[in-house]
C-alpha positions in Angstrom: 45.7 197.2 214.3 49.2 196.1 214.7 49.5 192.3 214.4 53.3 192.1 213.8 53.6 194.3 217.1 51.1 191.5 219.0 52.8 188.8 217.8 56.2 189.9 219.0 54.6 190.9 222.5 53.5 187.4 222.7 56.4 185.7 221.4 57.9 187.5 224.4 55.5 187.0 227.2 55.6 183.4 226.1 59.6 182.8 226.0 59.5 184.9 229.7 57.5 182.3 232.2 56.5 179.4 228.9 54.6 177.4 231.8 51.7 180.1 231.9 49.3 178.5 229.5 46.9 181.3 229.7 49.8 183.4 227.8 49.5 180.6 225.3 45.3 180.4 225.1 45.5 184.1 224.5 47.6 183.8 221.9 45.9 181.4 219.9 42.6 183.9 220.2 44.4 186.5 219.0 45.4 184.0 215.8 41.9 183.0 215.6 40.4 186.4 215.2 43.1 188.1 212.7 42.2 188.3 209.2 42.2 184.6 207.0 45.9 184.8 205.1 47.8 182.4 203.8 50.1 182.2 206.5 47.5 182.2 209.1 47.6 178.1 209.3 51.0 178.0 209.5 51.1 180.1 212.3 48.9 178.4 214.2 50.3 175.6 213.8 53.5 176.6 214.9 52.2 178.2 218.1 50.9 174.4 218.8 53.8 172.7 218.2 55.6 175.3 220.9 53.0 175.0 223.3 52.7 171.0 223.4 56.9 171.5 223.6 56.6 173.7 226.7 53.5 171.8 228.5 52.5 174.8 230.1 50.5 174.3 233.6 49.7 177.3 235.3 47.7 180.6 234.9 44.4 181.3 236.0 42.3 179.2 233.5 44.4 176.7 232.3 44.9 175.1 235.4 40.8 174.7 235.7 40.5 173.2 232.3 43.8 171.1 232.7 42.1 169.7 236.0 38.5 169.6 235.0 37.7 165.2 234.5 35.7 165.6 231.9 38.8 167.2 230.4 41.2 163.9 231.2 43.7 162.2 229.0 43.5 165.0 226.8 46.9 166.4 224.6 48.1 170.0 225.7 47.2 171.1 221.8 43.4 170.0 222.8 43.9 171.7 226.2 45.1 175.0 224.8 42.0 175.2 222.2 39.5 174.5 225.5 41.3 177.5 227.1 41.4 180.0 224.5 38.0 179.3 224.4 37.1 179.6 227.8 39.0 183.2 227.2 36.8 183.7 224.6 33.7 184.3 227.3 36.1 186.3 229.8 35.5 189.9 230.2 38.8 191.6 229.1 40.5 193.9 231.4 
């Protein structure tokens, strides 16, 4: 368990194409499931504020959840956390 490692990879894979919000969802799972520290919050907070500043809208789930009407008028920040959860019951590859 590297977390520091992760987090870089995604800071990367984020700043290289910042409209894939699947990059984004996966992200926030990976916050979700790393031990409860003080700076955990923070953190996720942060990765929120950057994805609502990007507006990602492409990826394979994203755009499903984006679309979906029961889904409408929702903010990307609400978005993201229905994606990351719709990850959450994806087999990984």
């Amino acid at each position: 368990r590297r977390p520091d490692k992760a987090r870089a990879w995604f800071q990367r894979a984020t700043a290289a194409d910042s409209d894939c919000g699947d990059a984004w969802a996966w992200w926030l799972r990976f916050e979700l499931s790393t031990d409860d520290d003080e700076d955990r919050k923070q953190r996720i907070e942060k990765l929120e504020a950057a994805c609502s500043k990007a507006a990602p809208r492409h990826g394979q789930v994203w755009p499903a959840v984006a679309k979906d009407t029961a889904n409408y008028g929702l903010s990307t920040i609400q978005v993201l956390r229905l994606v990351a959860e719709a990850l959450a019951h994806t087999r990984q590859l």
